[in-house]
C-alpha positions as CSV (number, residue, x, y, z in Angstrom):
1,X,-15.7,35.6,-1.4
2,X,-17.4,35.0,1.6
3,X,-18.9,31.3,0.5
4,X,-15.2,31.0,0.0
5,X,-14.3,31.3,3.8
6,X,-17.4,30.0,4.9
7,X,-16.5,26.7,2.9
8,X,-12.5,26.8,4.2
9,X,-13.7,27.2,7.5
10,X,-16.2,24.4,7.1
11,X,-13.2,21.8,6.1
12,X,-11.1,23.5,8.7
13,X,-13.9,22.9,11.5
14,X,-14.2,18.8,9.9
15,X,-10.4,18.2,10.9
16,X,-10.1,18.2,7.3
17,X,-6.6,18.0,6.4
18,X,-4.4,17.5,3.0
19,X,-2.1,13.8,3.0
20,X,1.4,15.1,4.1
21,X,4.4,13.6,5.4
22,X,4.6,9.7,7.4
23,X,6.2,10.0,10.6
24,X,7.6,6.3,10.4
25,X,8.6,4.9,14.2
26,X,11.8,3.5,12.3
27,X,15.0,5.0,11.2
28,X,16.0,1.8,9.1
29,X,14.2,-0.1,7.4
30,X,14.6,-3.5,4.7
31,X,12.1,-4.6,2.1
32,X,12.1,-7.9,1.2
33,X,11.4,-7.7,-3.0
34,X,13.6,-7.8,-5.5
35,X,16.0,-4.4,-6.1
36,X,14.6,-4.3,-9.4
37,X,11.0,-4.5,-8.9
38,X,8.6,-1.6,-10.0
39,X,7.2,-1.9,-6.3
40,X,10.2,-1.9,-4.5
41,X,11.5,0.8,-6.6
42,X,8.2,3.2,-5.5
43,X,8.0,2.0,-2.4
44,X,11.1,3.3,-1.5
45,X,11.1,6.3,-3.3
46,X,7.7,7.3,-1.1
47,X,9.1,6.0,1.8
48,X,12.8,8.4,1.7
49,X,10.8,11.4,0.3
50,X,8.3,11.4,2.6
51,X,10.0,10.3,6.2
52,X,13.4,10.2,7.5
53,X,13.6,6.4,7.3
54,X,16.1,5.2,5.5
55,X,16.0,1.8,3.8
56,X,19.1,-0.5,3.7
57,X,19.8,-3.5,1.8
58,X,21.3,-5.8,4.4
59,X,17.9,-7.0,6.9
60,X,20.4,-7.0,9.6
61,X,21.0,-3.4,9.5
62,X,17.3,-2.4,9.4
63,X,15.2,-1.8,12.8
64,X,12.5,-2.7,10.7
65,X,11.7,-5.7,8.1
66,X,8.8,-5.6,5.4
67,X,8.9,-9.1,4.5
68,X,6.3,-9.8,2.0
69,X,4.0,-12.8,2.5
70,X,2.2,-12.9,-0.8
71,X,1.4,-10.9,-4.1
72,X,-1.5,-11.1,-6.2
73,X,-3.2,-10.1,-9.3
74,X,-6.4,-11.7,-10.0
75,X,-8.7,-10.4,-13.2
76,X,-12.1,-11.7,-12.7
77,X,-14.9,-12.0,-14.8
78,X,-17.8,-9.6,-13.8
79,X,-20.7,-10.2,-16.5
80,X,-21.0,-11.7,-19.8
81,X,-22.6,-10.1,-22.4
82,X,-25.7,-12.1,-24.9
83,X,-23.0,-13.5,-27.3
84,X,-20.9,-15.0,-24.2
85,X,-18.1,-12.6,-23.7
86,X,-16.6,-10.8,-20.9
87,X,-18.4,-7.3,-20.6
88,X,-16.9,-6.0,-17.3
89,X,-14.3,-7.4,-14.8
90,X,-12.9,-6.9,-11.5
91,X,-9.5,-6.4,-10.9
92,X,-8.2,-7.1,-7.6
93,X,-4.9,-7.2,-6.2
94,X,-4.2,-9.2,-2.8
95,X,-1.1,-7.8,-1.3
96,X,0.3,-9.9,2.1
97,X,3.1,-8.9,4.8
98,X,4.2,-8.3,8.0
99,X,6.7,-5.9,9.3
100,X,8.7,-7.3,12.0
101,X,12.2,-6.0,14.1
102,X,15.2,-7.5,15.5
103,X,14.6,-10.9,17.3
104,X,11.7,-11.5,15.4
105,X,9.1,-9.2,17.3
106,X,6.2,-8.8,15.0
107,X,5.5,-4.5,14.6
108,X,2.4,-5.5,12.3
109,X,1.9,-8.9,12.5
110,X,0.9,-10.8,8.8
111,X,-1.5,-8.3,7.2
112,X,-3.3,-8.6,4.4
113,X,-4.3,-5.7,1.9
114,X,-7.4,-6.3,-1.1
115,X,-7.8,-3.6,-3.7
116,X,-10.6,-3.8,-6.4
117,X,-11.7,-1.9,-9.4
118,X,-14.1,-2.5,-12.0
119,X,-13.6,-2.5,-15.8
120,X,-16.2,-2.6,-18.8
121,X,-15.0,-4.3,-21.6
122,X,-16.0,-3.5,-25.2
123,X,-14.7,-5.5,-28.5
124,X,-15.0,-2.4,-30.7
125,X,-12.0,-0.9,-28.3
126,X,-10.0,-3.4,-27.3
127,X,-6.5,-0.9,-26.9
128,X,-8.1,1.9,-25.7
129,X,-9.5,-0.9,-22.8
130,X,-6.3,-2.7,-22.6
131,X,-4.7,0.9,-22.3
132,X,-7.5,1.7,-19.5
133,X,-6.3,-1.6,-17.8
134,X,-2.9,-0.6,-17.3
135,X,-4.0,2.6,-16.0
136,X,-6.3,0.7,-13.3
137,X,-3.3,-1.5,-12.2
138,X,-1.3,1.4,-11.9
139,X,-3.8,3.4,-9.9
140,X,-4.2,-0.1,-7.4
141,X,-0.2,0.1,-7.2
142,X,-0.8,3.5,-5.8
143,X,-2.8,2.9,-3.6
144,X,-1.2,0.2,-2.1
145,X,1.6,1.8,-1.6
146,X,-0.4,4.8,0.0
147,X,-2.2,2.2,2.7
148,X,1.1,0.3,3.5
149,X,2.6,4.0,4.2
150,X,-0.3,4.7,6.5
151,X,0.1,1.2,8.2
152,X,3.7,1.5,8.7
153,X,3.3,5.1,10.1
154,X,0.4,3.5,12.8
155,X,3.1,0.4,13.5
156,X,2.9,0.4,17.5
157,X,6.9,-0.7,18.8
158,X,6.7,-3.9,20.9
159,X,9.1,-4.4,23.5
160,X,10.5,-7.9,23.5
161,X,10.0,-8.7,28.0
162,X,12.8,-11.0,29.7
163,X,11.2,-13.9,29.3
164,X,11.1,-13.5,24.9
165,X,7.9,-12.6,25.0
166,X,6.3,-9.5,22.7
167,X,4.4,-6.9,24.4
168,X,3.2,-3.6,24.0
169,X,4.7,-0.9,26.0
């Protein structure tokens, strides 16, 4: 009982804390993928449920733009086993965007996010792999959307000065 407290109040003392809520500096916000995308889709849903932002269809409406630059999914060959075939790759997803506010003011300028994991391959289980593989992709998916929550919740609001130009306040 007592290693028990000793080992809360350890974490406790580390700043130790579990992931809660995003405190997004936006109460509206766009994304720029399609409606029916699996990422838009998630991405929203973590967005409403965990921050009072609300996102809107119509850009013009939003204080806030995600506009997507570029997205990736890349399977790479790792090693090659004695016969020639692929015996562990690399899956990596290279996600690109920038999140930027009425009269074009940059809040994160163009960004770019790289998630890897590594796969073994093995031609005596080719489903349970391929089965394995859509688990991984999945598991990149959340994560990405877990890092471009923590981005968007550090977004620093520039003021746009007299003469057009961006600055931080």
């Amino acid at each position: 009982m007592f290693v028990t407290f000793g080992l809360v109040g350890l974490l406790a003392a580390c700043g130790f804390q579990l992931r809660g809520d995003y405190a997004l500096p936006f109460q509206t916000m766009s994304i720029a993928l399609a409606p029916s995308s699996e990422l838009y889709a998630q991405l929203k849903r973590s967005i409403e449920a965990s921050s009072p932002t609300r996102i809107v269809d119509d850009p013009k409406d939003a204080e806030a733009n995600l506009v997507v630059l570029g997205d990736r999914n890349e399977k790479v060959i790792l090693t090659l086993n004695s016969a020639g075939r692929a015996r562990e790759y690399d899956l990596v997803r290279t996600f690109s965007f920038k999140v930027s506010g009425p009269n074009n003011t940059d809040y994160i300028s163009p960004s770019q996010i790289t998630l890897r994991r590594d796969m073994t391959f093995n031609d005596d289980l080719v489903l349970s792999k391929e089965s394995e593989e859509v688990l991984l992709w999945r598991d990149i998916q959340n994560d990405l959307i877990q890092q471009l929550l923590r981005r968007l919740a550090a977004a620093k609001l520039k003021a746009v000065s007299e003469s057009g130009d961006a600055t931080t306040p």
